[in-house]
C-alpha positions as CSV (number, residue, x, y, z in Angstrom):
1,X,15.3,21.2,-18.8
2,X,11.6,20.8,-18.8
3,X,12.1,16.8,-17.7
4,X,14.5,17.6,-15.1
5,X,12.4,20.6,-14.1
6,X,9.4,17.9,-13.3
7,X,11.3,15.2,-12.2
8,X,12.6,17.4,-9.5
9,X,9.8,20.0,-8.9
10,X,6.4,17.6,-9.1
11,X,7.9,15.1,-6.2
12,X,8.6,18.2,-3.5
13,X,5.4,19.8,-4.1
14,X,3.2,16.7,-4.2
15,X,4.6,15.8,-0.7
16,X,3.6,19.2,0.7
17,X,0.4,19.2,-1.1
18,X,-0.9,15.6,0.6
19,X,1.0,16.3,4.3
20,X,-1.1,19.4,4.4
21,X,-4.7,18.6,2.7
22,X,-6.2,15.3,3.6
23,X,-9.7,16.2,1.9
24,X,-10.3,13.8,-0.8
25,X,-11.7,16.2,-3.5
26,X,-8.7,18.2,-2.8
27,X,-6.4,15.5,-3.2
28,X,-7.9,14.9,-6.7
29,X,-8.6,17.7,-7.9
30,X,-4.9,18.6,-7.1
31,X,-3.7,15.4,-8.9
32,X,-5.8,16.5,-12.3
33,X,-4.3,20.1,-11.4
34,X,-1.0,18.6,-11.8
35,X,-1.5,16.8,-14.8
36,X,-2.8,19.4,-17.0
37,X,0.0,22.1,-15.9
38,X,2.5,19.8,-16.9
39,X,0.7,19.2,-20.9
40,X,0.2,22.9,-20.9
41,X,3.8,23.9,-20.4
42,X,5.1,21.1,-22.8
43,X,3.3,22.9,-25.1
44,X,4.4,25.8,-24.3
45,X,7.8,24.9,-25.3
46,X,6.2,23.0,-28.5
47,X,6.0,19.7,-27.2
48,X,3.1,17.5,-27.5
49,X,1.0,18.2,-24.4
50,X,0.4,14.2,-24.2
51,X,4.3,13.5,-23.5
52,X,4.1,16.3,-20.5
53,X,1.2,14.3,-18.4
54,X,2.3,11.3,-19.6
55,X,5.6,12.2,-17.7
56,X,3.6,13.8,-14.5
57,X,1.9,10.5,-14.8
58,X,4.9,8.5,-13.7
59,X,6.2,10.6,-11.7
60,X,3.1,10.9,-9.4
61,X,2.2,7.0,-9.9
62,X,4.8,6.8,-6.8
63,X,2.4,9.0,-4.4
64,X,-0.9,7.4,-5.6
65,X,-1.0,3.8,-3.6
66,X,-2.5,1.3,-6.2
67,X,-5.4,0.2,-2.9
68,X,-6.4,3.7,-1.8
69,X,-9.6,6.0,-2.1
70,X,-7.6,8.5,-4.1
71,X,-6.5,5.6,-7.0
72,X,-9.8,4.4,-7.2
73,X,-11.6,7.7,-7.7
74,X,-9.0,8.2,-10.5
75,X,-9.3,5.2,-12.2
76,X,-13.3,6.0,-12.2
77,X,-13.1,8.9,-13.9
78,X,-10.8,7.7,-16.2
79,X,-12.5,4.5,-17.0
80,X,-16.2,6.2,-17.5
81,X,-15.1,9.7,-18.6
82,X,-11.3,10.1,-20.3
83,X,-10.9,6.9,-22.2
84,X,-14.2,6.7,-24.1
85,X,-14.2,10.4,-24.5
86,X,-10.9,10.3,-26.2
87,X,-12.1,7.2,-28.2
88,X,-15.4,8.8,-29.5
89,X,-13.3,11.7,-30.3
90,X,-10.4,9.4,-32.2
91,X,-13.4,7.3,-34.0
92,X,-15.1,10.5,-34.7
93,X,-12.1,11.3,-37.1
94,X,-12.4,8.0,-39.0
95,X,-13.1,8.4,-43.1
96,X,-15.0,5.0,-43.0
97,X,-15.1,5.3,-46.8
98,X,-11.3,4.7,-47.1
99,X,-12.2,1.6,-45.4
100,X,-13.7,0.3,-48.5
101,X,-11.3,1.4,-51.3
102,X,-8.3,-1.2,-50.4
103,X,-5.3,-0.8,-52.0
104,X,-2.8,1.3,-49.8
105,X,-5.0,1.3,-47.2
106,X,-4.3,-3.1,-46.8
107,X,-1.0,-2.8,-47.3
108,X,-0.3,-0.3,-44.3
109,X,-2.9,-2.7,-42.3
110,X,-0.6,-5.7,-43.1
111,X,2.9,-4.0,-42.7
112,X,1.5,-2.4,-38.9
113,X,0.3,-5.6,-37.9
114,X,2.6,-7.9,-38.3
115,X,5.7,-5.5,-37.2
116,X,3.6,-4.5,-34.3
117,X,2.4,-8.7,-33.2
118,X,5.9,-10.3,-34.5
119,X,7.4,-7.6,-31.7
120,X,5.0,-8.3,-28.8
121,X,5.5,-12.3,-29.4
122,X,9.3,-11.7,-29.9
123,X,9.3,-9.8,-26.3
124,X,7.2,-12.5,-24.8
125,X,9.0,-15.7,-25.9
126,X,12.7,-14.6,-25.5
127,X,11.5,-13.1,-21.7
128,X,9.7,-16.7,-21.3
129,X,13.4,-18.9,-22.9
130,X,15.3,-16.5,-20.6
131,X,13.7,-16.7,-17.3
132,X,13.5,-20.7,-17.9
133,X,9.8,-20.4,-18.2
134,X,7.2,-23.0,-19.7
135,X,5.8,-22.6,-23.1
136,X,2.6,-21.7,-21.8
137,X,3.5,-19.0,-19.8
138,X,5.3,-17.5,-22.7
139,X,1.7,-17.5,-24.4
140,X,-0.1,-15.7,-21.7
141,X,2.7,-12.8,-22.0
142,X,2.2,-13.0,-25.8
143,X,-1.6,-12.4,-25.1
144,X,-1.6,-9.7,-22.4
145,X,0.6,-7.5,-23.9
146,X,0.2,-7.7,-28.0
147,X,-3.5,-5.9,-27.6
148,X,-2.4,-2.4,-28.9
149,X,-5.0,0.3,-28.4
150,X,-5.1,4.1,-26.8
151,X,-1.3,4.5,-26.9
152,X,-1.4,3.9,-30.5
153,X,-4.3,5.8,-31.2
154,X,-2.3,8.7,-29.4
155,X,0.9,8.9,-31.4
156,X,-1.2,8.2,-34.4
157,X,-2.9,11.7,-33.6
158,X,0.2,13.3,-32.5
159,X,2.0,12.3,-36.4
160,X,-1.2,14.0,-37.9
161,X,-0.8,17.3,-36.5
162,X,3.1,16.9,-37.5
163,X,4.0,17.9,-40.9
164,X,6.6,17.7,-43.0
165,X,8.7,20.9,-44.9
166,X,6.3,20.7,-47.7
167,X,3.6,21.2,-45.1
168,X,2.0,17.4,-45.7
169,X,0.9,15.6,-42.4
170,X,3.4,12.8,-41.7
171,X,0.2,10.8,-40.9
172,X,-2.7,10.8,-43.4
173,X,-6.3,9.3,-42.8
174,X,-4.9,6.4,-44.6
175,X,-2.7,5.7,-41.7
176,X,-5.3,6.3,-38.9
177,X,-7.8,4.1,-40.4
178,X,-5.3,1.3,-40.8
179,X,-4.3,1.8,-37.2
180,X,-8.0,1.8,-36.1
181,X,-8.1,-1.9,-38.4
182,X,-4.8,-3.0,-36.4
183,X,-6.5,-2.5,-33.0
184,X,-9.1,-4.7,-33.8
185,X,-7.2,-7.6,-35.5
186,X,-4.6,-7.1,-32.5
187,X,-7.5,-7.0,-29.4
188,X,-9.1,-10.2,-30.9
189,X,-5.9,-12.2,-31.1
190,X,-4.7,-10.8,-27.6
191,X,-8.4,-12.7,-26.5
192,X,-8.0,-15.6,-28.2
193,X,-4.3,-16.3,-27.5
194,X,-5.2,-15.0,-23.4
195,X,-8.0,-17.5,-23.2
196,X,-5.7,-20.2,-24.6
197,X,-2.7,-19.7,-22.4
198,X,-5.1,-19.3,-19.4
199,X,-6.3,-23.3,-20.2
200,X,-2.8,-24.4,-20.7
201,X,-1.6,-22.8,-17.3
202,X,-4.6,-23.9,-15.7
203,X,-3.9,-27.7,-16.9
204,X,-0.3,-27.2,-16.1
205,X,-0.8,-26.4,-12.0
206,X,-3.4,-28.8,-11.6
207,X,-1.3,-31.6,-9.9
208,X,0.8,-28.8,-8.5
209,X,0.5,-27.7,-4.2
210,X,-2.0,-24.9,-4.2
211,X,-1.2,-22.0,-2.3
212,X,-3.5,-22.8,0.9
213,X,-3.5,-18.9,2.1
214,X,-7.5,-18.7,1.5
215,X,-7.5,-21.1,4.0
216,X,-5.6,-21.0,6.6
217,X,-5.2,-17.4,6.7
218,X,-6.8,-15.8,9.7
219,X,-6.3,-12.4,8.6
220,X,-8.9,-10.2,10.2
221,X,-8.3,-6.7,11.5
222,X,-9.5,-4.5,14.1
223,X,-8.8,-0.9,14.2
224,X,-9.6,0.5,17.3
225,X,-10.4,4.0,17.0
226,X,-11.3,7.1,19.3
227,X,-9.9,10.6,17.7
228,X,-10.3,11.6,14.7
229,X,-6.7,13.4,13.2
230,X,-5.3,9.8,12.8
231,X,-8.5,7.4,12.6
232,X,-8.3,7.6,8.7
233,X,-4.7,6.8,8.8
234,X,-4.7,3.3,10.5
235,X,-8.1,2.7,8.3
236,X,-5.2,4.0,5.2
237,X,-2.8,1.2,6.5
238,X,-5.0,-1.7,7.2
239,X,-6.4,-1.2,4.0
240,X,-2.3,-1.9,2.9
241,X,-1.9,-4.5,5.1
242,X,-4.7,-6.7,4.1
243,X,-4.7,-9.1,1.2
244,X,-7.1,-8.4,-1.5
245,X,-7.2,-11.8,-2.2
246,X,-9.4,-13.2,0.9
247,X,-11.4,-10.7,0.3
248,X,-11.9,-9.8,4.1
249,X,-13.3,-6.4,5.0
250,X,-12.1,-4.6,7.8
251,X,-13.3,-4.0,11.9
252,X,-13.7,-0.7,13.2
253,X,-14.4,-0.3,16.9
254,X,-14.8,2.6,19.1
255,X,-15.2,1.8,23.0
256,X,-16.7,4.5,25.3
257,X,-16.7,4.6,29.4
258,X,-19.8,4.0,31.2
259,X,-20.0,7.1,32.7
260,X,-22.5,10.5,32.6
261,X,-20.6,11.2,28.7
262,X,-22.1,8.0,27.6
263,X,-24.6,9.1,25.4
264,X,-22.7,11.7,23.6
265,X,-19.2,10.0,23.2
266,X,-21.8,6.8,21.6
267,X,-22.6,9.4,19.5
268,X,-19.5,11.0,18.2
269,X,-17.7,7.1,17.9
270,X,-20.7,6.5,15.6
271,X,-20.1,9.6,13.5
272,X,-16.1,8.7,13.2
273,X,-17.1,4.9,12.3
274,X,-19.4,6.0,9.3
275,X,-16.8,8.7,8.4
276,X,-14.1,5.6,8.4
277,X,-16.6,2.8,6.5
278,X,-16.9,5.6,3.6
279,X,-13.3,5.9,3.4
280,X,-12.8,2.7,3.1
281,X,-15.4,2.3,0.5
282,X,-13.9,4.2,-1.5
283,X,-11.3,2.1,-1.8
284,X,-13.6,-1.3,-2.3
285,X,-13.3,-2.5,1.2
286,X,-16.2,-3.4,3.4
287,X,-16.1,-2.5,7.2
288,X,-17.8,-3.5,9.9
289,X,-18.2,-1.1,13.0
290,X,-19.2,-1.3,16.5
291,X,-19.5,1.5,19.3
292,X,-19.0,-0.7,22.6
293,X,-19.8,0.4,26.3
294,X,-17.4,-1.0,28.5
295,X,-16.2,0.1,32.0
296,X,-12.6,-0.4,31.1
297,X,-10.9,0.4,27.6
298,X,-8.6,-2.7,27.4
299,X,-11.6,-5.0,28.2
300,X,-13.4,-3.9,25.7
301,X,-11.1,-4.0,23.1
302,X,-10.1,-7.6,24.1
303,X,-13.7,-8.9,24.4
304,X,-14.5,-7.4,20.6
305,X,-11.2,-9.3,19.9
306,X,-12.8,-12.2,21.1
307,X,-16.2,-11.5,19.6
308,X,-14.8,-11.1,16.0
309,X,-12.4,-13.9,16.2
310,X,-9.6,-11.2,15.0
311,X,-6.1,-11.9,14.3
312,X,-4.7,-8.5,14.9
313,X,-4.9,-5.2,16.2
314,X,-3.9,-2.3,14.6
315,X,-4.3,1.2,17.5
316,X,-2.6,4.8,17.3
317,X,-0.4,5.1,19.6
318,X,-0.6,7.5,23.2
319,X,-0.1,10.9,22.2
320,X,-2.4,12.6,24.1
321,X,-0.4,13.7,27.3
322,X,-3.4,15.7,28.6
323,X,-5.3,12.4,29.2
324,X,-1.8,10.7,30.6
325,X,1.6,11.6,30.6
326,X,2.4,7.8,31.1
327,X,4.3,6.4,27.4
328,X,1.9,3.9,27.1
329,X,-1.4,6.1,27.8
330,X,-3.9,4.5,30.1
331,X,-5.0,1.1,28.3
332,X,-1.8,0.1,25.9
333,X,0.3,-1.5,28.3
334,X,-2.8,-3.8,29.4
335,X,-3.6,-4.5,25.8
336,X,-0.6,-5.9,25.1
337,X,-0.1,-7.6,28.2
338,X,-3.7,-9.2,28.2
339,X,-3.1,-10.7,24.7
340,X,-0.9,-12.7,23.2
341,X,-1.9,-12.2,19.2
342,X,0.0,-9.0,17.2
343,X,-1.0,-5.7,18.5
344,X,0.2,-2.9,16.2
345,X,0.6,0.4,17.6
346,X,1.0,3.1,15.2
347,X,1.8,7.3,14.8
348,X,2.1,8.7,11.6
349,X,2.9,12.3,11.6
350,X,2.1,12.4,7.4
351,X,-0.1,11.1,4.8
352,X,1.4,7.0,4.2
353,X,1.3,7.9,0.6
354,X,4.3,10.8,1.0
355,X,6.4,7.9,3.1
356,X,10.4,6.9,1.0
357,X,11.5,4.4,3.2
358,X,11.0,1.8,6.3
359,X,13.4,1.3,8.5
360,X,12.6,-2.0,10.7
361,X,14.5,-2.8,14.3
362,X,14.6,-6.8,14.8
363,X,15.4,-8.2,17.8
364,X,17.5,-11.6,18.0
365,X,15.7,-14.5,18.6
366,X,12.9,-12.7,16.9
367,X,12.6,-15.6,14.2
368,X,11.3,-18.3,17.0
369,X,8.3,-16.4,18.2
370,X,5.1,-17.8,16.4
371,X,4.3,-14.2,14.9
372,X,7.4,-13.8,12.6
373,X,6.0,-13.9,9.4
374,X,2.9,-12.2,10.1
375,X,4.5,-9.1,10.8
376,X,7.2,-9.8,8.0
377,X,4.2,-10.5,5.4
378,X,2.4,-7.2,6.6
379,X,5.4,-4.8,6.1
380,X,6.3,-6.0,2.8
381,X,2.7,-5.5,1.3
382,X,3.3,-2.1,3.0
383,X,6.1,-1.3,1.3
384,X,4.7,-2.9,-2.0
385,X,1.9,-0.8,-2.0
386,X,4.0,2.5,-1.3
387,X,6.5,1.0,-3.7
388,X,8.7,2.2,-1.5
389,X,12.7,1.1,0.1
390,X,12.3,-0.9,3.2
391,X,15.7,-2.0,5.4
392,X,15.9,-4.2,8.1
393,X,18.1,-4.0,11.1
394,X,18.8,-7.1,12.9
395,X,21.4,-10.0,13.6
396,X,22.5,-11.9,10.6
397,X,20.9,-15.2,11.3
398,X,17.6,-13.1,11.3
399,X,18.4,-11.0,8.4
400,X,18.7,-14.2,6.2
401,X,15.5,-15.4,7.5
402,X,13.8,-12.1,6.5
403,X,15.7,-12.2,2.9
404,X,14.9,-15.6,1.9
405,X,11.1,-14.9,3.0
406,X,11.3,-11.7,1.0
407,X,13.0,-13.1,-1.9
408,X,10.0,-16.2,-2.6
409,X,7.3,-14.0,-1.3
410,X,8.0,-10.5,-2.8
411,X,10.6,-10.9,-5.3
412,X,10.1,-7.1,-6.7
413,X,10.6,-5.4,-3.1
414,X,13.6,-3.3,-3.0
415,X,15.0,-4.0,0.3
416,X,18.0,-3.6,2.6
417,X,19.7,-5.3,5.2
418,X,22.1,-3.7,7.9
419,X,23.5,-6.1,10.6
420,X,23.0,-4.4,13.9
421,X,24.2,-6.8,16.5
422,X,23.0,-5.9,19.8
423,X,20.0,-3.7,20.9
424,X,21.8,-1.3,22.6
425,X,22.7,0.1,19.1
426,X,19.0,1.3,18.8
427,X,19.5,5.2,19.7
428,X,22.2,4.9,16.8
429,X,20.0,4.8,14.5
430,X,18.1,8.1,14.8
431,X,20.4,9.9,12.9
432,X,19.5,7.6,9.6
433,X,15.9,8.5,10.0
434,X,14.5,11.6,7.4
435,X,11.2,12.6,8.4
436,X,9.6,11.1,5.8
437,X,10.8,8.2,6.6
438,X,8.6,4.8,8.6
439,X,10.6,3.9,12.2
440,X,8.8,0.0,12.7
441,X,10.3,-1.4,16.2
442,X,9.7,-4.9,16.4
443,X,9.6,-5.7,20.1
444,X,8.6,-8.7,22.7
445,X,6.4,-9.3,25.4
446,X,8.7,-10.5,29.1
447,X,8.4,-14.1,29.4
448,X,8.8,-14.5,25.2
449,X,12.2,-16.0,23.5
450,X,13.1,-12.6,22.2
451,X,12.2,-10.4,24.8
452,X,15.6,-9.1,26.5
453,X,16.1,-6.3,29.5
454,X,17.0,-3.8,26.9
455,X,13.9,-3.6,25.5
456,X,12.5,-2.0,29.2
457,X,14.1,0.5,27.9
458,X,12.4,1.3,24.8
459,X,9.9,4.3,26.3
460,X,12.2,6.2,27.5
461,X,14.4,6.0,23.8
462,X,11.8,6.4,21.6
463,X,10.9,9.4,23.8
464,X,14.4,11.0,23.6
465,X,15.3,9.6,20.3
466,X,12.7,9.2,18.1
467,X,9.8,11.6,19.6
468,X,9.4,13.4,15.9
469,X,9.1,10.1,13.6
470,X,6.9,8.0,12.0
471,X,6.7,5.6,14.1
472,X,4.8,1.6,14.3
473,X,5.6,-0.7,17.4
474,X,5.0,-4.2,17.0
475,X,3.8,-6.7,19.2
476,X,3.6,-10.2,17.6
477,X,1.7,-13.0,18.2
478,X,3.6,-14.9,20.7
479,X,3.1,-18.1,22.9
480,X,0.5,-17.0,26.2
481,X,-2.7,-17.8,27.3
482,X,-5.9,-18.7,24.8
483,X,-8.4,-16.1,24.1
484,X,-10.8,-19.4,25.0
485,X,-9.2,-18.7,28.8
486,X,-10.7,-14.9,29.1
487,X,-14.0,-14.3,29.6
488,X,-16.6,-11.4,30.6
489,X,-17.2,-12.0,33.7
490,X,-13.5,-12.1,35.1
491,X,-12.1,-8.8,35.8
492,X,-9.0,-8.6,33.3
493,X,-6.2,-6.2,35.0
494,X,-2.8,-6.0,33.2
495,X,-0.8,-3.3,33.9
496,X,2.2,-3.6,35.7
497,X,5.5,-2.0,36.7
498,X,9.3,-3.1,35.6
499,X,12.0,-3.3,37.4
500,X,13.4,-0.9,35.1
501,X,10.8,2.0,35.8
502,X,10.6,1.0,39.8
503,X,14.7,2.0,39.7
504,X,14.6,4.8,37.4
505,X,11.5,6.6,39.7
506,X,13.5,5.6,43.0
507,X,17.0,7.7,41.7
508,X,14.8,10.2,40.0
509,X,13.4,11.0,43.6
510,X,16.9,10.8,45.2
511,X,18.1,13.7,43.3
512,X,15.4,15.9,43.1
C-alpha cells in the first residue's frame, strides 16, 4: 500500500507543484521536501527510511530533466554535501583494530569479493556474447559497473540495526569492515580494468569512420526574447535541444523599436537577458546576449541571424492579442518568410519538465526538404531528455524514414507511429491531445516540395482546435535565397496575404 500510495500520489502532486512554482529554490527545496516525507513515513510503518526515498527517487527521476538548472543544483549538493557526509559518518563507525586481527575478518573479505566481482563480470560478458559485442566492450561493462560503494555501504548499515530473535545484529563490525576492505579492492580493479578496456576500444575504432558531427554541425541557436512569463522556457528547451557534445553555448537576443521607449525597453531586455544567462548557467551552458535597436522586429532578428552565423531560431509564439489580433502577431509571418533556415515557434502553457508525450504532424513530402533531420534530431533529444513518449503522424513512406533515423540514432526512445494519410485529418487529432501533452506541427513555407493548400489553413485550426495546448510550429530549413543575399541596407518586407485569408475576409464581409 505504501508503494502504490507513492507511485500514484508523488507523480500528480509533483506536476501541480512545478506548473504552479517556477522559483528555483522552491523547486528544490520541494524536491528534498519530497524525499524526506517519503523515508519518514516508511518508517513510520517500520520500513527502512532509505528504501522510501530511494523509491521517491525514481519516481521523481522522470520530472528532473538530466540538462536542467534544477538536476544540477541537486547533484551539487549531493556531490559536496550528502555523499561525503554519509561516508565520514559510515567510516566513522569503522573498528580499524578488527582490521588487524585476520582471521574471520579475511574470510568474509574473500567470500564478499569474489561473489560480488564474479557477478558483475558474469552480467557484463553474457550482456557483451548476447548483444554480439567485441571482447573489449564486454571489459569496459566489467569495469564500470563492478566498483561497489555507497549502495553497499547502505544495506550494510541497514543489516546492523536488524537483529535477530536472540536480539544479535544480523551485521557485526566484522561484516562492515570487510565490506569497507571490499570497496577498495573492488574501486581499484573497476580503474584498472576501465583504463584497459578504454585502450582496447580506443585501438579497436581507430580505422573505423568517425562520427564527423563536431564538424559539420552548425548547431547554433538564437532565442529571441521580449516577455518575461515564457523567456525561461525557450532558454529550458534550447538547453534540450542542443548537443552537449559541441559544446556550443547559446544566443539570446532581445530587439527594441527605435522610438521615444528606447531607453527603457534597452533596459528591461538587458535585465531579462542576465535573468536568462543565469538560468542557463545553472545548467553549465554559456550564453551570449545582445539588446539590438532596430526599426523593424523581423530585420533585426534576421541581421543578428546573420551576425552570429546561427542555424536556427527558436521564438514564443503570438499570444499577446492586445499588441495584434493577427495569428501570426506582427513580425512572425515576415520571419519565416525572410528566411529560409528552421524557425521554431513555440507556446508552452507548463513547466517542459511536467510534459508525458509529443505528438508530431508530418506532412508528405516532408522527407525531401533539406531540414528533415534537423528537426527530427532536435525532437528526439527532446523527448530523451524528458524521457518521455513521442508519436509521429505522417504518411508511411515518411514514417519509415523517421523510424529508421530513430532506430540508429536513438535506439532507447520510446516512440510511436500513426499513419495519417492526408492533412485534412489534422483537426482529428485534438481529441488525442491531454493537456500535458507537446502538439509539434511540422509545416512548409509556399514554394517548398511539402508545402500544400491545406496548410493555409493551419491559423485558423490551431485557433479553433488546438487554442489550449502545448504547442511548437516548425519551419525547417528549406531551399530559398542565401543569407549572403540580405543585407542592411535593403529594406527586407515579407509579409504577405494568401489566397486563402483574401477569400475567407471577402465572405466574412458578405455576411455580416
Amino acid at each position: 500500500m505504501f508503494c502504490t500510495a507513492l507511485i500514484l500520489l508523488i507523480p500528480r502532486f509533483t506536476r501541480w507543484f512545478l506548473r504552479r512554482y517556477s522559483d528555483a529554490v522552491m523547486q528544490f527545496i520541494f524536491i528534498m521536501a519530497m524525499l524526506f516525507m517519503s523515508a519518514a513515513l516508511a518508517e513510520l510503518i517500520e520500513l527502512e527510511g532509505i528504501l522510501g526515498a530511494f523509491l521517491s527517487g525514481l519516481i521523481l527521476n522522470r520530472y528532473i530533466p538530466h540538462i536542467s538548472p534544477l538536476m544540477n543544483r541537486i547533484e551539487f549538493i549531493g556531490n559536496a554535501l550528502f555523499i561525503p557526509y554519509f561516508l565520514i559518518g559510515v567510516g566513522m563507525l569503522i573498528n580499524v583494530r578488527l582490521l588487524f586481527e585476520g582471521g574471520e575478518i579475511l574470510w568474509v573479505l574473500v567470500c564478499l569479493t569474489v561473489a560480488g566481482t564474479f557477478g558483475k563480470a558474469l552480467a557484463a560478458y553474457l550482456s557483451s556474447f548476447s548483444f554480439r559485442l567485441p571482447l573489449s566492450s564486454g571489459n569496459m561493462m566489467f569495469g564500470l559497473t563492478s566498483a561497489h560503494a555507497a549502495g553497499s555501504i547502505a544495506m550494510i548499515m541497514v543489516g546492523m540495526r536488524l537483529q535477530t530473535a536472540d536480539g544479535q545484529p544480523i551485521v557485526d563490525n566484522s561484516v562492515l569492515n570487510a565490506v569497507i576492505l571490499m570497496i577498495l579492492f573492488t574501486c581499484i580493479v573497476s580503474s584498472i580494468v576501465t583504463e584497459r578496456a578504454a585502450q582496447q576500444i580506443t585501438l579497436r575504432d581507430k580505422e573505423l569512420p568517425t562520427d564527423n558531427d563536431e564538424q559539420t554541425d552548425d548547431e547554433t541557436l538564437l532565442i529571441p526574447v521580449k516577455y518575461p512569463e515564457y523567456a525561461t522556457s525557450l532558454v529550458s528547451l534550447a538547453i534540450m535541444m542542443r548537443n552537449p557534445k559541441l559544446g556550443r553555448g547559446l544566443i539570446g537576443l532581445n530587439v527594441v523599436y527605435d522610438d521615444a521607449q528606447m531607453r527603457s525597453n534597452q533596459e528591461k531586455g538587458r535585465r531579462l537577458l542576465e535573468q536568462l544567462t543565469r538560468y542557463a548557467s545553472a545548467a553549465d551552458v554559456m550564453m551570449q546576449t545582445q539588446v539590438r535597436i532596430a526599426a523593424n522586429i523581423a530585420n533585426g532578428i534576421k541581421h543578428a541571424f546573420k551576425e552570429y552565423q546561427a542555424s536556427e531560431i527558436i521564438i514564443g509564439m503570438h499570444m499577446h492579442k492586445d499588441v495584434s489580433s493577427e495569428f501570426w502577431g506582427q513580425f512572425h509571418q515576415s520571419l519565416f518568410n525572410g528566411l529560409s533556415r528552421q524557425i521554431m515557434m513555440v507556446r508552452l502553457r507548463q513547466p517542459l519538465n511536467t510534459i508525458r508525450r509529443i505528438q508530431v504532424a508530418v506532412p508528405s513530402r516532408a522527407q525531401f526538404e533539406p531540414g528533415f533531420y534537423r528537426w527530427l534530431e532536435r525532437l528526439s533529444r527532446v523527448a530523451c531528455n524528458l524521457e518521455c513518449r513521442i508519436q509521429f503522424h505522417g504518411r508511411t513512406d515518411t514514417l519509415a524514414l523517421i523510424n529508421e533515423y530513430v532506430r540508429n540514432r536513438h535506439p532507447s526512445l520510446r516512440v510511436d507511429y500513426t499513419t495519417m494519410d492526408h492533412w485534412n485529418e489534422l483537426p482529428r487529432l485534438a481529441g488525442t491531445i491531454a493537456e500535458d501533452h507537446l502538439f509539434v506541427v511540422v509545416t512548409a513555407r509556399k514554394g517548398t516540395v511539402s508545402y500544400k493548400t491545406a496548410l493555409e489553413r493551419l491559423p485558423e485550426e490551431l485557433t479553433r482546435h488546438f487554442s489550449g495546448t502545448n504547442l511548437i510550429i516548425i519551419f525547417p530549413d528549406q531551399f530559398g535565397e542565401e543569407m549572403d543575399e540580405m543585407t542592411f541596407a535593403e529594406p527586407q518586407h515579407q509579409e504577405e496575404r494568401s489566397a486563402y485569408e483574401a477569400v475567407g475576409e471577402w465572405i466574412r464581409r458578405q455576411v455580416h
